[in-house]
N, C-alpha and C positions, 0 to 999 in steps of 0.2 A: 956762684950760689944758685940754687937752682929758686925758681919762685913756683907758689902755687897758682897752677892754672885756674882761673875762675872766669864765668860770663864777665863783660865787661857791661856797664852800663848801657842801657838803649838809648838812643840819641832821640827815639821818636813815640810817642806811646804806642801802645800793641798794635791797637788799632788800625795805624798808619799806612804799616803793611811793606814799607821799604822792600824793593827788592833786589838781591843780587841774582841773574841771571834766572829771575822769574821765582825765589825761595823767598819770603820774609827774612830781612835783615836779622832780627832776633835768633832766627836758626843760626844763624850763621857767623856772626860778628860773634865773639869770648876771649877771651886769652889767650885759648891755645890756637887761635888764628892771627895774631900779631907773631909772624916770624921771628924776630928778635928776642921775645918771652920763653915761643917753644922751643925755637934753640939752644938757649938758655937753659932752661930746663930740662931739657935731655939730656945736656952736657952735664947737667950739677948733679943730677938723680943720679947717674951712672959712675961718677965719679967718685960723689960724697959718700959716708958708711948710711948706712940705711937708716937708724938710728939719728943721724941726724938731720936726714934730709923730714924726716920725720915730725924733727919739731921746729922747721922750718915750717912746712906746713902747716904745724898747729898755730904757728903764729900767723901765717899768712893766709888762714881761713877765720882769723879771728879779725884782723884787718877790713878784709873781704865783706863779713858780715854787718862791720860798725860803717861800712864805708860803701857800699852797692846796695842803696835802700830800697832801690825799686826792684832788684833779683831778690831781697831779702823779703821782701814783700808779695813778690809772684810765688815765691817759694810756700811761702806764708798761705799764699788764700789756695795753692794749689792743693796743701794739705787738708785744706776744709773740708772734700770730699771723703778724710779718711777721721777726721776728728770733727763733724760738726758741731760739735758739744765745746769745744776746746775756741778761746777767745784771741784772737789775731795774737796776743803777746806772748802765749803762748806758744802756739802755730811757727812763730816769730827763732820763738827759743829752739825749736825743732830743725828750724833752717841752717839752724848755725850749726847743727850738728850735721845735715846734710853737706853741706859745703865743705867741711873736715872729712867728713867720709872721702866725697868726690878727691879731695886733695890725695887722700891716702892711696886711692884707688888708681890713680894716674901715673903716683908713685911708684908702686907696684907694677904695675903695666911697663914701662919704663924698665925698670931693672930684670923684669922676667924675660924680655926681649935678649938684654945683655948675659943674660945665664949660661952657665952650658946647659946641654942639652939635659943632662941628668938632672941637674937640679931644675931647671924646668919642670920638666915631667912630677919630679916629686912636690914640689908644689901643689899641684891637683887633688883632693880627694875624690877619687873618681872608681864607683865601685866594678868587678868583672861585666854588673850587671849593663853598665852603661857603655863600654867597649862593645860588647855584643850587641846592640842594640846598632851598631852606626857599622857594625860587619857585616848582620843580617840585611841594615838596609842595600851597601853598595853592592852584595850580593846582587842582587834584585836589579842591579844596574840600572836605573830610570834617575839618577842621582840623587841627587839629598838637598831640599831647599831645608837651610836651615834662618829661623827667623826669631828675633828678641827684642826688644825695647831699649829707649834711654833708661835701664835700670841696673844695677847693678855691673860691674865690668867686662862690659861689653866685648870691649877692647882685645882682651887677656883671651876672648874665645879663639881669635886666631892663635896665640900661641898652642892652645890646648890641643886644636884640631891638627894642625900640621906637626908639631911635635909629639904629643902623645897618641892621638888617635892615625897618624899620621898619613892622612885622606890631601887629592887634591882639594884647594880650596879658592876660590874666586869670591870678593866683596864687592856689594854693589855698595856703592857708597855716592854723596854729593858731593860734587865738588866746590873745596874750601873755598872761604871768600879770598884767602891768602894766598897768590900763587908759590911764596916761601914753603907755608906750612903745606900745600898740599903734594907740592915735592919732595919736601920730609917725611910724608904720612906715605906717599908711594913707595918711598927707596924704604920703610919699614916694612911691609909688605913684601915689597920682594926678598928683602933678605930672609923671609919666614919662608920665602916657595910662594905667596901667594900673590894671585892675579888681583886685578882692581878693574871693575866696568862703574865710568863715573856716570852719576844719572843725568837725564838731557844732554848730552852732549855728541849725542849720535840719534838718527829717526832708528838704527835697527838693533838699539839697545833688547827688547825684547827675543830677537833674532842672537842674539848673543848670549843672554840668557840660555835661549835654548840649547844652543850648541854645546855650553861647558855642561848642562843635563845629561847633555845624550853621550857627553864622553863620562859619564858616571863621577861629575864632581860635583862640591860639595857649592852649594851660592848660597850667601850669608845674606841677609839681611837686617835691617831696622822696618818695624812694620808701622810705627804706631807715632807714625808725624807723615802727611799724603802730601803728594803734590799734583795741585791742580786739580783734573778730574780725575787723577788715579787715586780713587778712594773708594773705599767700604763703608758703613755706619754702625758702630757700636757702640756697647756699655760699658764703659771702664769705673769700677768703683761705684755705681750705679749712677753715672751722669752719661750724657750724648757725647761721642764723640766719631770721629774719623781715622781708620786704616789705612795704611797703603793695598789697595789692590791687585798690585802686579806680581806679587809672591805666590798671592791663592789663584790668580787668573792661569799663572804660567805652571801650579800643580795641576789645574783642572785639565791643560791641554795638552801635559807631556805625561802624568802617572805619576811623577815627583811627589813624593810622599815630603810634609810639611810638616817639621819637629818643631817647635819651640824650646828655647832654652833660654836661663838664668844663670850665670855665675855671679854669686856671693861671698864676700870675704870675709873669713873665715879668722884670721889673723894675721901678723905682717911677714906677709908675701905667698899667703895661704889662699884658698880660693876652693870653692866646691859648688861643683856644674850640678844645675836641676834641669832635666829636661822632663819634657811635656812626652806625652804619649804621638805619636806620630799620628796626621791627619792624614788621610787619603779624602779625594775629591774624586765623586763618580761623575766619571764623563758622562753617564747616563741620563743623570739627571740634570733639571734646569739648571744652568749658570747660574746667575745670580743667584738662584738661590744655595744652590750649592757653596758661593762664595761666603754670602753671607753667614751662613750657618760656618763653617771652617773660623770666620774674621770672629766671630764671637764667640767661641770656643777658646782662639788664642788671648782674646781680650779677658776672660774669665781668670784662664792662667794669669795674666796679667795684675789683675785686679786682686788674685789671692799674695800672687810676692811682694805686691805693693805694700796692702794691708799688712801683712808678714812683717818687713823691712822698710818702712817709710821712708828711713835715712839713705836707703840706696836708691831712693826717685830721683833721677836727675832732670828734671824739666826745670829750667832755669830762666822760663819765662810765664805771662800767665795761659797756661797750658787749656784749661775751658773756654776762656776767651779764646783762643786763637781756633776753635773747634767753628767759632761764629764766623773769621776773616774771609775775606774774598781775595782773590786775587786769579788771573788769568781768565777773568769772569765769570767765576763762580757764584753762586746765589748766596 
């Protein structure tokens, strides 16, 4: 039977700062990083009719919600910034629909992997307008950073870009607390075509980046959780927070134009991609400022699908507080 993936309780309050390999435990530590669950779980989604795996998940995000008070809770005050008016029990009751989403969204993710190619692709609502957009870019050859959030399914973009749009694709991604699930999460990956650069795990990560640019491919990112000093400052939702840096650093210095994108589900096994108008970064002009300006343009997008879709925010910790934590000696 397959289980619904969910954060797993924090062992430390946020504050703490736990770290595996220099990330706060909280990124990292959930569900689908205990090997044995994602296992599980891939095996049951793939196997079960969809239909059912379905109200597996409704149950096991109903669980999830009576029983992880402290994710129910982060969820909860994360929401504040889009409901201040709205009283934690409320906020509360919002959570639980998040965490069903999440559930649904994994699901999905999971079985489009196992599709054939056709019904993959048909999955998508993905208008002529938005094919041309990712032809005209690789035309251009300077490759294509593409960049998005914990929000909506994420996940499902790799399917979309290698099968439907059907562009090289390379994920910068962290590497899992689990060395189970992140050899699961690679051998998925590759069986789509795509490459994986884990972060920290090399000094010439940025050098790598480069390279898969300059062969005109596509590098996927999460922009809106930093590590360490690789950050920006922005507004999301009108509160302070921190970017990853290294997306806008590495459009500024190669011509890589900087798409943002959203996939949201649409229905069960549905999904329709919103992309952002494409950033270009003048080398011309100052860096920093240049970045900055780009990081809070993507944060805007950001800030409108959130508003939009609440129930597809998946920060599953408290996401403002953690804009304050230190670690690696940050202020």
């Amino acid at each position: 039977m397959p289980h619904c993936p969910t954060p797993s309780e924090p062992s430390l309050p946020a504050r703490a700062a736990t770290r595996v390999e220099g990330v706060p435990r909280r990124w990292t530590l959930h569900g689908l990083n205990n090997g044995l669950i994602f296992g599980a779980t891939y095996r049951g989604v793939t196997t079960l009719p969809r239909a059912l795996s379905y109200a597996i998940a409704r149950a096991g995000s109903w669980i999830a919600w009576h029983t992880m008070m402290r994710s129910r809770r982060a969820l909860a005050e994360n929401l504040g910034a889009i409901f201040p008016d709205e009283d934690r029990a409320a906020r509360e009751r919002r959570a639980r629909v998040t965490l069903h989403s999440y559930c649904l969204d994994v699901i999905d993710f999971l079985r489009a992997l196992e599709a054939p190619p056709a019904d993959a692709v048909k999955a998508f609502d993905v208008t002529p307008e938005y094919r041309e957009l990712f032809e005209e870019l690789q035309r251009r050859g300077r490759g294509i950073i593409l960049v998005t959030a914990h929000y909506g399914n994420w996940e499902v973009g790799s399917v979309l870009v290698r099968r439907l749009l059907n562009l090289p694709l390379t994920i910068v991604a962290m590497r899992e607390a689990s060395p189970t699930v992140n050899r699961i999460r690679r051998n998925i990956r590759e069986r789509l075509g795509a490459d994986t650069i884990e972060v920290r795990q090399s000094l010439d990560t940025p050098l790598q980046i480069r390279r898969r640019l300059s062969e005109n491919q596509v590098v996927a990112m999460l922009i809106d959780r930093h590590y360490g000093r690789d950050r920006v400052p922005v507004t999301v939702c009108g509160r302070s927070a921190w970017f990853l840096r290294t997306p806008l650093l590495m459009a500024y210095l190669t011509g890589a134009p900087v798409v943002p994108c959203f996939i949201e589900r649409t229905g069960p096994g549905r999904f329709e991609a919103h992309p952002g108008t494409p950033i270009y970064l003048d080398a011309g002009s100052p860096r920093d400022e240049a970045i900055r300006s780009a990081a809070q343009h993507i944060a805007d997008q950001v800030s409108e699908r959130v508003r939009a879709h609440p129930e597809f925010w998946y920060q599953f910790y408290r996401y403002w507080e953690a804009q304050r934590d230190t670690y690696d000696g940050l202020a």
